[in-house]
N, C-alpha and C positions, 0 to 999 in steps of 0.2 A: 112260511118257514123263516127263521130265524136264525142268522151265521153272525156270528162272532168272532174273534181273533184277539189273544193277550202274546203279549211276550215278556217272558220272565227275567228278571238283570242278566243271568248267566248267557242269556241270548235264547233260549228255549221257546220256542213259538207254540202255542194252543191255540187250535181252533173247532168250533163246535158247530154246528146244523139242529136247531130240536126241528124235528119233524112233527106237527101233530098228528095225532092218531095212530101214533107205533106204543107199543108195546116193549119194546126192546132196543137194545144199543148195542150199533157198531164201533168199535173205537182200537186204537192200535198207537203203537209209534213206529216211525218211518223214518228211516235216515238214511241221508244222502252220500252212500257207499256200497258200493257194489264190488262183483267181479273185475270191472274195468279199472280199478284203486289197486287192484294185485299186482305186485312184483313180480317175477317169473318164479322165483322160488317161492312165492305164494299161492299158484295154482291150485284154485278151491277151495283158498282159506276161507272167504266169506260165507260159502254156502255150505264148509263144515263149522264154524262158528255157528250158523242157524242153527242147525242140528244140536250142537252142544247145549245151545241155552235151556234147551229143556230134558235134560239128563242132571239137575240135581243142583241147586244151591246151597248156602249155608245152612240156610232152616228150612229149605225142602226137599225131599226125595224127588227122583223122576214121576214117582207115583204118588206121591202127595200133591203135584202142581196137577196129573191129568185128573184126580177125586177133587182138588176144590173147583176146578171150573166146571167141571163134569158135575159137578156134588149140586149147582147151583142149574143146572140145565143147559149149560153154557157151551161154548166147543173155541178152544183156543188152535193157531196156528201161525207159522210161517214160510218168507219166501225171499227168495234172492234173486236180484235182476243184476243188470251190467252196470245199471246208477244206483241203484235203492236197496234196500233191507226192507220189512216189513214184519212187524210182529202184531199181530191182530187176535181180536176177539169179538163173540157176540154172545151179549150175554141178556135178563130181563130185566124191564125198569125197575131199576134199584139197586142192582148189584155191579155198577160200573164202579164202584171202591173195591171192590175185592178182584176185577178184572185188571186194573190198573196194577193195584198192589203184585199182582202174582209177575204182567208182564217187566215191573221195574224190579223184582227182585230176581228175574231169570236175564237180565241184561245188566245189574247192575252186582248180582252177586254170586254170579255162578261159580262152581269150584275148581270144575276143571279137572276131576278128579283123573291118574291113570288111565285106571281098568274103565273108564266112563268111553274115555278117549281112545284106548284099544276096541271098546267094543262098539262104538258107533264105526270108527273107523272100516269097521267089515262091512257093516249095514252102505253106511255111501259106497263102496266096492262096485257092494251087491247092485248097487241104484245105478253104478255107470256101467256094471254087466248088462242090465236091463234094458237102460239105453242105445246101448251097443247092439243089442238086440231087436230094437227097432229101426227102422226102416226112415222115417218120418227123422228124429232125431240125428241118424248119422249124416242124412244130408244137409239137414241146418247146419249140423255143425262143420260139416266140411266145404259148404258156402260160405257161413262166415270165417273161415280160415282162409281160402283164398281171396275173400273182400278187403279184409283188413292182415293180413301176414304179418309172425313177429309181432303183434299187439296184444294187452291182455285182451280188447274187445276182442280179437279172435278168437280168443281160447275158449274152446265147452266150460261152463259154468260150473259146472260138477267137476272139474280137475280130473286128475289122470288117476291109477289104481295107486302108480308109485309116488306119486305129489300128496295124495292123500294118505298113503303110507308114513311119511317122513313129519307130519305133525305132532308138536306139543304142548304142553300146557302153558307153557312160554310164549310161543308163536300168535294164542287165543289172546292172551293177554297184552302182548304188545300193539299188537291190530286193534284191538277196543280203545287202547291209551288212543292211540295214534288217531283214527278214524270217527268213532263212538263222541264225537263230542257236542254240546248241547246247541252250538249253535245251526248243528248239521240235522236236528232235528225238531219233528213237529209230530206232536202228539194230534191227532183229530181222534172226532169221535160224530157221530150224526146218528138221530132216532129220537127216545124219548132220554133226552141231555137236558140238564140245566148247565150252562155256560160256567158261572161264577161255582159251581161245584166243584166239578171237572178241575178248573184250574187248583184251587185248594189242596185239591188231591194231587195232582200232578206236582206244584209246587211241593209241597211236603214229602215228595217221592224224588225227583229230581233237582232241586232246588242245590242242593250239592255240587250239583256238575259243574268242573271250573271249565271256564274259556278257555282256547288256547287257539295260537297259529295253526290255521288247518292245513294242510300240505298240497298243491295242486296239482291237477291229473292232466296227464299228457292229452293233448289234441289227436283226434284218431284220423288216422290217413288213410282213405281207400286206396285198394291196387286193382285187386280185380285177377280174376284167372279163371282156371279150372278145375276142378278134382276129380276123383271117383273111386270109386271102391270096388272091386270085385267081388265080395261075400252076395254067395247066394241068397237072395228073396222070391218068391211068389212072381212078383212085378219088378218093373225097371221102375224108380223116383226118379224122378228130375226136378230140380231146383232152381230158375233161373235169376240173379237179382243185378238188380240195377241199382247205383248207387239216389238217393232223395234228399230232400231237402231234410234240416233238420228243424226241430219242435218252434225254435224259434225264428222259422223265417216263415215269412205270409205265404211260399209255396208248399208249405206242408197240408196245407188247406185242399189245393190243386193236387197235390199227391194222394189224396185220400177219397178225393170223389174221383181222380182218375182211374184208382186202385177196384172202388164201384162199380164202375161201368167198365172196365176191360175182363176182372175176374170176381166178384165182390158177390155175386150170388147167380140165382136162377136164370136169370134174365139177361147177366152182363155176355160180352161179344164171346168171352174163350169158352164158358160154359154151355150158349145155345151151337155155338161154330163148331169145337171139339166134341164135346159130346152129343150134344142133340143131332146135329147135319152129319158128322162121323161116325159115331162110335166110337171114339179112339180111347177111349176111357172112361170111368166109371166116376169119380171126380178130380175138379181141376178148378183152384180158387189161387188171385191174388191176394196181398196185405200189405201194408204200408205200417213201419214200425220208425221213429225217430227220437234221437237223444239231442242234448243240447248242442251238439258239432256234427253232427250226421244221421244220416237216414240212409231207409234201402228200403225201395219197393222188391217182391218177391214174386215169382208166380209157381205152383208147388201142381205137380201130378205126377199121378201111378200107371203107369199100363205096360201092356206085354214088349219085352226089349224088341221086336221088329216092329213096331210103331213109335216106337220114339220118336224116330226122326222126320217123320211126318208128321208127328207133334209138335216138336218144334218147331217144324217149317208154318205151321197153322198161327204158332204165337208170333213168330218175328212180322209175318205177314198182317196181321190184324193191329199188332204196334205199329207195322210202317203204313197200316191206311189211316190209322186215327193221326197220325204224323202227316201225311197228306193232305188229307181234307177233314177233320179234325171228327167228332162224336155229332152222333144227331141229335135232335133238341129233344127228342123223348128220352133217348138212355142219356145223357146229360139229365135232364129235371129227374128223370125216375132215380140217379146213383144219389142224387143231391138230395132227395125224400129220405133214403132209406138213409140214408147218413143223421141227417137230423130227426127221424124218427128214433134209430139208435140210440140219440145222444138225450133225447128229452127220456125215452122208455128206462134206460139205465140210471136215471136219475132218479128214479123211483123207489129205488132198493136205498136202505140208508152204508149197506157195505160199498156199496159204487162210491156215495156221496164221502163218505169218511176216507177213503182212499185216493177221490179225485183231489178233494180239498187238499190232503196231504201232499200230490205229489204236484200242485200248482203253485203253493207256496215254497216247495224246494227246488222246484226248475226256475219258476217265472219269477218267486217273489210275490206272488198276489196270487189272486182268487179272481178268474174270469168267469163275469158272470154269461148266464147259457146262452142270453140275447146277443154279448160277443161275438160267445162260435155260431151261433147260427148267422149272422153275417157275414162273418168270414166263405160260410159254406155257400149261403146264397150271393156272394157277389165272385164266385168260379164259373166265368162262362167260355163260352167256344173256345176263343183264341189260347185261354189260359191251357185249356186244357189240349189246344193243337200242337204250342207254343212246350209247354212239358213234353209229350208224347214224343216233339223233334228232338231234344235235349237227351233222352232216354235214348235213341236210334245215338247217339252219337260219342253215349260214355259205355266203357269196359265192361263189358259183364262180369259176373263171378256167377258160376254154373257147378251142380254136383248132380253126379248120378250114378245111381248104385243099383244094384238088381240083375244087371246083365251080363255077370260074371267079366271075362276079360276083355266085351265088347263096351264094355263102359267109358275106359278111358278115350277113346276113337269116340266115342258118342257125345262125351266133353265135351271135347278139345273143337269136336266139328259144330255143335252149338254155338259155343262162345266165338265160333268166327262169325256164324251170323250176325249174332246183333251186334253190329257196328253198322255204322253207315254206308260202309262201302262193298259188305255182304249180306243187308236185309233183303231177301228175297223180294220180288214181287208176288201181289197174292197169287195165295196156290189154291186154282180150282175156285175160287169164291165164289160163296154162294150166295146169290142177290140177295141185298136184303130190303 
């Protein structure tokens, strides 16, 4: 495989992967603006800006952009994060000119029409009804609202009915001036690419874009608390997160095989503890998620509202024995497989590869290669992982739980005093292992 990297005067970074023996090309541009760039009276402008780009430019209709990619076999899309934007495509070797073409003309000339922006405006409504409607969702987002309080990172990403109400064609526009600028992006592409093509075409596409002073984004402060909700579900969610290291610090490594072996699949401790030795529910998985200033490990399950709290008492207790005497050298070596087996397995798809590239070059600045993180992963041993475990007994939780009608917020409030140091249970009932 073959990776490249040019940067064009205006600052605009290309980078490519040919993969032999693909068929087809992943490629996108990625820029480094998300939800957490929003104002407060900009609640959801990013991820209704997504939505806009492909409601119609100068010389295209909405349904002239989905018939050329479509017309070529292709499937265009995107998506918005707290750091990122992403506008992507996969289309077959050969037709990465006309994928480029469509995606620089829905970012660099959309119209912005009215009735475009009336009528999308309903459709995201609809999207944060829908959200609202799930279960899974409401407790993210009322986790990260007590982690981070008063932040854009805390705010749902999809904006509010009335935030997304009160936009205009004004708003779309100033946010592209402001944010959309070339040094904040990096075009990748990985599959059947030639390098010096790609750039040609991108240069000719972009090459416009002026520099400018990018504006910087506030540092995000964890607090930590409670939430809950009362709206009835099926099941009680609980949510438990703990603040982590973030992307650029060497314990994010330690966060992600800890994440492994405590909830990360079949075999980790809350999965076989919780549900195999209990029954206490049907699933129950950690995940470790980190931006350039912060992190948060998370642990997420469903079950009936009078098992909650033996739920709970199961997880504070398995965190405070890894905290004790830290992980065994089986589920240690076994989290630390299945971590770099992930990371080699994913590297296989060339949409992973076009996306990783992308967003290594707008965090880090560089391109780490795989033999990097795989050292990173294999030098987390015991202590590291004992040594995090105590750090986690001993920072704030941010806890949400919903399902249980008005037994929810008591079910909070009485979580989040656990995990602390000075109310993690000792283990409850354990079962030898």
């Amino acid at each position: 495989m073959t990776i490249a990297i040019s940067t064009l005067p205006n600052g605009l970074r290309i980078v490519t992967q040919h993969m032999p023996g693909l068929e087809t090309v992943s490629l996108g541009v990625w820029v480094a603006v998300g939800a957490r760039h929003e104002r407060e009276d900009q609640h959801g402008l990013a991820h209704f800006l997504e939505h806009m780009a492909f409601k119609g430019t100068k010389t295209r209709s909405a349904r002239q952009i989905a018939d050329e990619i479509e017309g070529i076999g292709g499937d265009l899309n995107a998506s918005t994060g707290l750091d990122t934007t992403a506008y992507f495509a996969r289309v077959l070797k050969g037709d990465d000119k006309i994928a480029l073409d469509v995606i620089a003309d829905i970012l660099l000339n959309s119209k912005f029409a009215d009735e475009d922006i009336d009528r999308e405006r309903v459709v995201i409504q609809q999207e944060i009804a829908a959200s609202d409607d799930n279960p899974d969702d409401m407790a993210f987002d009322l986790m990260q609202g007590v982690a981070f309080p008063g932040q854009s990172i805390g705010r749902p990403i999809l904006g509010t009915k009335a935030s997304v109400g009160s936009f205009q064609a004004t708003d779309f526009k100033s946010y592209l001036d402001e944010h959309y600028l070339p040094e904040a992006i990096v075009v990748s592409a990985a599959g059947a690419v030639h390098h010096e093509t790609i750039v040609r075409h991108v240069e000719a596409l972009f090459g416009g874009l002026t520099s400018r002073q990018q504006g910087t984004e506030s540092l995000a402060l964890y607090r930590g608390g409670f939430a809950a909700s009362s709206k009835p579900f099926e099941q009680s969610h609980v949510l438990i997160g703990l603040p982590s290291p973030s992307y650029l610090e060497p314990g994010f490594y330690t966060a992600q095989v800890f994440s492994g072996l405590f909830g990360g699949g079949m075999s980790s401790r809350l999965f076989q503890e919780i549900r195999e030795d209990r029954g206490l529910c049907y699933s129950i998985d950690s995940s470790v998620w980190g931006l350039r200033d912060t992190g948060m490990l998370s642990v997420h399950a469903a079950t009936s509202p009078e098992m909650v709290g033996e739920l709970a008492d199961v997880v504070a207790a398995q965190l405070a024995e890894i905290a004790d005497t830290g992980p065994t050298e089986a589920e240690l070596q076994r989290s630390k497989a299945q971590l770099k087996a992930g990371l080699l397995m994913a590297l296989e798809s060339s949409a992973v590869n076009a996306e990783q590239m992308a967003r290594q070059l707008l965090t880090q600045g560089r391109l780490i290669p795989v033999t990097e993180l795989i050292e990173h992963v294999d030098a987390v041993d015991h202590a590291r992982i004992k040594a995090f475990a105590q750090t986690l007994t001993e920072e704030a939780p941010s806890v949400a739980v919903i399902g249980s009608g008005r037994k929810s917020s008591g079910q909070a409030s009485r979580i989040a005093a656990q995990f602390t140091s000075r109310h993690v249970p000792a283990a409850v009932g354990k079962v030898a292992r």
